[in-house]
C-alpha positions in Angstrom: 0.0 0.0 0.0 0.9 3.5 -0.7 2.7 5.0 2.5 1.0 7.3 4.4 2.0 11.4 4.4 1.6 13.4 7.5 2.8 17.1 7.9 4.2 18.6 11.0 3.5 21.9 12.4 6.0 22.7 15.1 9.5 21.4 14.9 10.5 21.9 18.9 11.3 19.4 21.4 8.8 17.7 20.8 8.6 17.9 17.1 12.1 16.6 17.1 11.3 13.3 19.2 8.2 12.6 16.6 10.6 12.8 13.7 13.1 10.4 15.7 10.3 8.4 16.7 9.1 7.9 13.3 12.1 7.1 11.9 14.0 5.1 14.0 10.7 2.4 14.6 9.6 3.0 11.1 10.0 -1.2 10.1 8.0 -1.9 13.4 5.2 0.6 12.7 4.7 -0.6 9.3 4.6 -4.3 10.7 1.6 -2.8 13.0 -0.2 -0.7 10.4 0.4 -2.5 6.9 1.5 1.1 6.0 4.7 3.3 5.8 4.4 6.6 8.3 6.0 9.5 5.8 6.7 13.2 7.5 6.5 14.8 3.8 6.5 18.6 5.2 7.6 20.7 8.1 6.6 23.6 8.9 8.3 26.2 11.5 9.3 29.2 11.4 12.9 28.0 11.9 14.0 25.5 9.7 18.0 26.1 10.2 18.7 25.0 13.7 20.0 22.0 15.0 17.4 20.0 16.2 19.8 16.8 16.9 17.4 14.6 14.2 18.5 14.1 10.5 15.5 15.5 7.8 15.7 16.6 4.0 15.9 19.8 3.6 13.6 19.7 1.1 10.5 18.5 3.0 11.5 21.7 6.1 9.1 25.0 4.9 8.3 28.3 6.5 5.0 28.0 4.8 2.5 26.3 6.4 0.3 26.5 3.7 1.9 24.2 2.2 0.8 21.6 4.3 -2.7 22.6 3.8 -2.4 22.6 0.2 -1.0 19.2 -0.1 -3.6 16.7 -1.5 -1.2 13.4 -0.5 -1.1 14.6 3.2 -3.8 13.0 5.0 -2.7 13.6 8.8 -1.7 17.2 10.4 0.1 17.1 13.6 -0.2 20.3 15.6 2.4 21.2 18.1 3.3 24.8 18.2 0.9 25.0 21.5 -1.0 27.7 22.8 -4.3 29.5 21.3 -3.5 31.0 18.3 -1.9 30.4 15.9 -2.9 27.0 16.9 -6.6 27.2 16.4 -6.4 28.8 13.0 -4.2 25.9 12.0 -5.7 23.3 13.6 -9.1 24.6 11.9 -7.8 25.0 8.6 -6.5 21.2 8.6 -9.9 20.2 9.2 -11.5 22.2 6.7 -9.1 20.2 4.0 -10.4 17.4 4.9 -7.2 16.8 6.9 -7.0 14.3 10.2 -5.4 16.4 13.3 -3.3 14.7 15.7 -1.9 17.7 18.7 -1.0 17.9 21.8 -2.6 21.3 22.8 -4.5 20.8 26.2 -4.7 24.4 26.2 -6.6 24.8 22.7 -8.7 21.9 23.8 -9.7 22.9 27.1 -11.0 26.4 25.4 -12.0 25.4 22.2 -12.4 21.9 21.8 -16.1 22.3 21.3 -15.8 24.5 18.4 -12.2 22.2 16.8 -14.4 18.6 17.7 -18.1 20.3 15.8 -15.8 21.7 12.6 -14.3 17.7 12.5 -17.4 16.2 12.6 -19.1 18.2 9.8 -15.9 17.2 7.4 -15.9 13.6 8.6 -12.4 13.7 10.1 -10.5 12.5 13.2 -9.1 14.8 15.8 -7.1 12.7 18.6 -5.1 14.4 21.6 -4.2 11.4 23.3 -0.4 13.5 24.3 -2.3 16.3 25.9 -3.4 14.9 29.2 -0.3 12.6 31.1 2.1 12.7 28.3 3.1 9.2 27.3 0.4 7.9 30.0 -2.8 5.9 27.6 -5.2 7.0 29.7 -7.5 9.0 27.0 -7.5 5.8 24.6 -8.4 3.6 27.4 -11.2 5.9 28.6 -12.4 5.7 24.7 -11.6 2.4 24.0 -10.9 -1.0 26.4 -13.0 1.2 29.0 -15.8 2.6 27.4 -18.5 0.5 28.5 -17.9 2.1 32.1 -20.0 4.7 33.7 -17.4 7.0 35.4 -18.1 8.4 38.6 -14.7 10.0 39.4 -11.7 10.9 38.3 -8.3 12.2 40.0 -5.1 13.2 39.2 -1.5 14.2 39.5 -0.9 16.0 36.2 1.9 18.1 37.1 6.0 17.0 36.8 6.8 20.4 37.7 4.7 20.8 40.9 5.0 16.8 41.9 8.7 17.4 42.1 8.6 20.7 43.8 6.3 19.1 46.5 7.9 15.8 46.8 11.5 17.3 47.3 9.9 19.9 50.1 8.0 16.6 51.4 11.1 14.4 51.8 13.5 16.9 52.2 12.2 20.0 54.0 13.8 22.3 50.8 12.3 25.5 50.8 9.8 26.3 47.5 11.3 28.9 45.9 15.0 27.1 45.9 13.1 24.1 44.7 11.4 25.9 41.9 14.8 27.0 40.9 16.3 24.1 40.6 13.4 22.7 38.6 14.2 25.3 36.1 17.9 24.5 36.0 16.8 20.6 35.3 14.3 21.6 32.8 11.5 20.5 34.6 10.1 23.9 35.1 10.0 26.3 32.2 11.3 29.8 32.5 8.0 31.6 33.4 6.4 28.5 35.6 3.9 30.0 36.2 0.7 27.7 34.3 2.4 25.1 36.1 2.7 26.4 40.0 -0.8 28.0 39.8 -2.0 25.5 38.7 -3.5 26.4 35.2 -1.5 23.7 32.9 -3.9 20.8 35.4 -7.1 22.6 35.0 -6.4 22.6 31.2 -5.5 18.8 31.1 -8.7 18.1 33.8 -11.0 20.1 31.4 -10.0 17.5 28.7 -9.9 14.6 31.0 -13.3 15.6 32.7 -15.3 16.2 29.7 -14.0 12.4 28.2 -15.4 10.5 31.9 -18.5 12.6 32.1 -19.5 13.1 28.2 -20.1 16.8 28.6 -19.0 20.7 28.0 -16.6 21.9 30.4 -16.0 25.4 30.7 -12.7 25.9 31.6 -13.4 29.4 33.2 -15.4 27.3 35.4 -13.1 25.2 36.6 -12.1 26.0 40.3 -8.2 26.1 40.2 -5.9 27.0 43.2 -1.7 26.2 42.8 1.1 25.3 45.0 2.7 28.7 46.0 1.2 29.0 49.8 2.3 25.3 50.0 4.4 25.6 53.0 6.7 23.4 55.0 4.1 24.0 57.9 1.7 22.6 56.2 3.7 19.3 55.3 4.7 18.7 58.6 1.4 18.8 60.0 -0.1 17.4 56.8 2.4 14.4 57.5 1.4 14.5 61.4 -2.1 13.8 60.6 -1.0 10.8 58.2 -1.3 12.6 55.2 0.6 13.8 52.2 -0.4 17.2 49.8 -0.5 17.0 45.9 -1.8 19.0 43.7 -5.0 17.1 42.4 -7.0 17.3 39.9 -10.7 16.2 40.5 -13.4 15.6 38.6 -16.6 14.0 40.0 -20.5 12.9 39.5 -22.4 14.0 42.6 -26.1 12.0 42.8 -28.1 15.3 42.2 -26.4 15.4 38.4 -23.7 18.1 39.4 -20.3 17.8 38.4 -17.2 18.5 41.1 -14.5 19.9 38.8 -11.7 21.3 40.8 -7.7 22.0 40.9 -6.0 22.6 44.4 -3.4 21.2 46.9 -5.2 18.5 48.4 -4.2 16.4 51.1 -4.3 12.3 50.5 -4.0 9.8 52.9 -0.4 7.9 53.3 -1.6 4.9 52.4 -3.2 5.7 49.3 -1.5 5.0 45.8 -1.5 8.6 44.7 0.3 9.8 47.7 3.3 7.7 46.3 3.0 9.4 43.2 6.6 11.7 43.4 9.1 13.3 41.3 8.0 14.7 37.9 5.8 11.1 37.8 1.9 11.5 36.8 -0.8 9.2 38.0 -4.3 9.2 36.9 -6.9 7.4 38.9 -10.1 6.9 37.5 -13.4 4.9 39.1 -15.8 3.1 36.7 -18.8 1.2 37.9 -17.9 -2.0 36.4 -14.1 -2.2 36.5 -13.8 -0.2 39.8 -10.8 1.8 39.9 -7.6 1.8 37.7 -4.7 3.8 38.4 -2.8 5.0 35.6 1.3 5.6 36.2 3.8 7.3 33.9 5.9 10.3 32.7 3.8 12.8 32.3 5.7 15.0 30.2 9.0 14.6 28.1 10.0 14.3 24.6 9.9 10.8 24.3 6.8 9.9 26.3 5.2 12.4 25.0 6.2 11.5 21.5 5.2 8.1 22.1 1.5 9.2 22.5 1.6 11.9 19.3 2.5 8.4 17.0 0.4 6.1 18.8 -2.7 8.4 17.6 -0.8 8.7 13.9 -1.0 5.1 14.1 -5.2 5.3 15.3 -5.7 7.3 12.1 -3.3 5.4 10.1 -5.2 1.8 10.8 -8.3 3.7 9.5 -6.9 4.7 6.7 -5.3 1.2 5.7 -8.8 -0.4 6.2 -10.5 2.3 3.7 -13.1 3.9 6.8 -13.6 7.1 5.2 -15.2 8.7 8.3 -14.0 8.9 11.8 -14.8 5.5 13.5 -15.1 7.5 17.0 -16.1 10.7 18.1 -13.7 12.9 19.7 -15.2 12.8 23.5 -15.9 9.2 23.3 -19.8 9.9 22.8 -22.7 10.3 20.1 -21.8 14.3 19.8 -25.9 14.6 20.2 -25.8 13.0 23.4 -23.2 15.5 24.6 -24.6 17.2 27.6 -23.5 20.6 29.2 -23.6 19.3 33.4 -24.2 22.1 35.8 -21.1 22.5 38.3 -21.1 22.4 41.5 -20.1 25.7 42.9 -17.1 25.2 45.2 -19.0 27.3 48.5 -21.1 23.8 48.4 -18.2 21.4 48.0 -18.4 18.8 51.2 -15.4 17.4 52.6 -12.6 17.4 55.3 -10.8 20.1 56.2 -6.8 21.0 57.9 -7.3 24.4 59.2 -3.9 26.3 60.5 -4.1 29.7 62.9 -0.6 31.6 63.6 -2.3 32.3 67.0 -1.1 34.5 70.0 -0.6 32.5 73.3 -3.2 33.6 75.2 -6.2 32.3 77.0 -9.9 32.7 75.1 -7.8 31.9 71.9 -9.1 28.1 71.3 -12.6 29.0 72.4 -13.0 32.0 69.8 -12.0 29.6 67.4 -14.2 26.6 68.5 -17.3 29.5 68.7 -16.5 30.5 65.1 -16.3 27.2 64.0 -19.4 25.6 66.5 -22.0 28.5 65.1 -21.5 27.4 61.4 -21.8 23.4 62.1 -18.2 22.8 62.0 -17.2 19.6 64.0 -14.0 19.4 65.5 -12.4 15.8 64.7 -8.6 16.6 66.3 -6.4 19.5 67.3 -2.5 20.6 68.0 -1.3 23.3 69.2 2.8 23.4 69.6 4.3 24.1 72.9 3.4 27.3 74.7 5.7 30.0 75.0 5.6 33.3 77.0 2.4 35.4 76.0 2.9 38.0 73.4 3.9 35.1 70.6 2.1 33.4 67.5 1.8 29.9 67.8 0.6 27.7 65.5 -3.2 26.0 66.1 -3.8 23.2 63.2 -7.7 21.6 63.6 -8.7 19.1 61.2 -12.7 18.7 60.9 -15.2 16.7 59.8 -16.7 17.1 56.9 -18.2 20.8 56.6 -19.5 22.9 53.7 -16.7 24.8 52.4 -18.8 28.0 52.3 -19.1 27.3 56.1 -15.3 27.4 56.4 -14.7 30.3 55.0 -17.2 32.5 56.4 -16.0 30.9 60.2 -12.6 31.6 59.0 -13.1 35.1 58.1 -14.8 35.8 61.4 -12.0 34.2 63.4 -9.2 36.5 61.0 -11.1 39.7 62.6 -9.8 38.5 65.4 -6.7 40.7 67.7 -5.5 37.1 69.2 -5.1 35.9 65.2 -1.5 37.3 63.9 -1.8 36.8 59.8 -4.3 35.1 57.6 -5.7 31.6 58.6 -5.0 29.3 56.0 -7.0 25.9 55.2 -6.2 22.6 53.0 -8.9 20.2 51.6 -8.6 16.7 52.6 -9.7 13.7 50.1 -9.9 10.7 52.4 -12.4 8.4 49.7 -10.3 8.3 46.4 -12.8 6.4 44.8 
């Protein structure tokens, strides 16, 4: 059979490792796929540097157009990132009756809706499988092997850059902001971090991930999403004392009323539980089906090679299609009939139920503990345990930590504010959500 022509859009890091991949496993693919996997254009805007892979120079272009344009290229692969001009390339393959393979959580968390209706009115495929764990299969697996399951939740480490940044301060008491450094020096952190320490790069990939389990709309502006920068080494300690560790979690939920939970913020996990073994730059994804129960998913979650991995794996989806003459997209992008795609109401976080760790930098003084039991007490707030480090002479903060039952956290914050009004309370009382049923 005819090989198979793809053209790239992006030749980066990851651009490179596709090329390599491509070539280097070329006999094996087309042992898998009946088919040859050609790269018959490039397009970036530099086409002179180094990018440590051998390509003609004849198929490298500044043009991207000329990717469009080409008849014999069946498969676009999108990995320039961001909004735009992503979205005006990614459209433009679609409307030439071109297959779209990328790795842009970003565009698809914001305009998925508008990229997946555009592919299903030319009758082409659109797979992301690279955008959500890297080189982790969890998106096929959700599509395919899995899809019989109803999904009731759905959690997740998603971040190399803030799993490593919490696990060194976990296990070695290193200060965040020297971490964070040296994340950048290893290249797990990019220059300007910040999508990744506030925690936007997991809300992106949990908008994706979210709207797969649930077969629905998520609007990313919805999602609740809170980073790692008032992670302290306070908090660990005591996080630890309690018998727990804190990650930043993605969760995604189906309450019983028909709401969806869909949330991004330190969270703290119980020792014991897989995820809170999850360290390093590693990703785990844990989801909960009513029929298989729960399945963890474990990997790199970022990378050139994992992630390259995952960008050819769906080349090789699209390929098989091809090979076997389906002339329409055998799936649709979200896993679901695109007419039974619903748009779920969220669940506004002031309603969210759970456990709480709540921390006061408290003067040492009596009628301290009983403002803050009052506070707490009028709202419906149950105490479950307390500590409060040794006393020292009156005038000085001390930390209080309480952990609660569950509460409403709308309740929380209101006590929380009351108790900040306080003259006994010497900066702002902080709180951490606790996820004991990971289920």
């Amino acid at each position: 059979m005819t090989d198979i022509k793809a053209g790239l859009i992006g030749f980066g890091n990851i651009g490179a490792g596709v090329v390599r991949m491509l070539q280097d496993n070329a006999g094996v693919i087309r042992k898998k796929t009946g088919t040859g996997i050609v790269l018959k254009r490039i397009a970036d805007l530099d086409i002179t540097s180094d990018r440590g892979v051998a390509v003609d120079p004849a198929c490298l272009t500044t043009d991207v157009n000329q990717i469009f344009n080409d008849p014999e290229i069946s498969i676009v692969i999108e990995l320039i990132g961001g909004y735009e001009p992503a979205k005006t390339f990614v459209l433009k393959a679609i409307a030439s009756g071109k297959h779209v393979v990328t790795a842009n959580k970003a565009l698809l968390a914001l305009h998925g809706d508008e990229i997946y209706t555009a592919a299903a009115a030319k009758g082409v495929e659109v797979q992301y499988e690279a955008a959500v764990g890297g080189g982790i299969p969890v998106l096929s697996a959700i599509k395919g092997n899995l899809a019989g399951n109803r999904f009731g939740s759905v959690f997740g480490i998603m971040n190399g850059t803030c799993n490593y940044i919490l696990t060194r301060m976990t296990q070695e008491g290193a200060d965040f902001a020297d971490v964070l450094q040296n994340a950048k020096e290893l290249g797990y952190a990019e220059p300007d971090p910040t999508f990744d320490i506030e925690g936007t790069d997991t809300a992106h990939k949990l908008a994706v991930l979210a709207s797969l389990c649930f077969g629905t709309r998520i609007d990313f502006g919805a999602i609740y999403t809170e980073g790692i920068t008032a992670i302290s080494g306070i908090d660990i300690r005591f996080a630890e004392q309690f018998g727990y560790r804190i990650k930043l979690l993605a969760i995604g939920k189906q309450t019983d009323d028909g709401q969806l939970e869909v949330r991004v913020h330190p969270t703290m996990i119980p020792q014991d539980n897989p995820l809170a073994d999850v360290n390093g730059v590693f990703n785990a994804i844990r989801l909960a089906g009513d029929f298989v129960g729960p399945v963890m998913f474990y990997g790199r979650g970022a990378g050139q090679n994992p992630t390259a991995s995952a960008i050819v794996g769906d080349i090789i989806e699209i390929s098989r299609s091809i090979t076997a003459g389906v002339r329409s997209r055998r799936a649709a992008p979200l896993g679901f009939q695109d007419e039974t795609i619903a748009t779920l109401p969220l669940k506004p976080m002031e309603e969210i139920v759970t456990k709480f760790m709540l921390r006061f930098a408290a003067l040492d003084q009596p009628g301290v503990l009983a403002g803050i039991a009052g506070a707490l007490g009028l709202r419906g707030i149950s105490i479950e345990s307390m500590v409060q480090t040794t006393r020292h002479n009156g005038g000085q903060a001390v930390p209080i930590v309480i952990m609660t039952h569950e509460a409403r956290e709308g309740s929380i914050r209101e006590a929380l504010a009351e108790i900040d009004r306080h003259d006994f309370i010497c900066e702002k009382s902080r709180f951490i959500r606790i996820e004991d049923n990971l289920q």
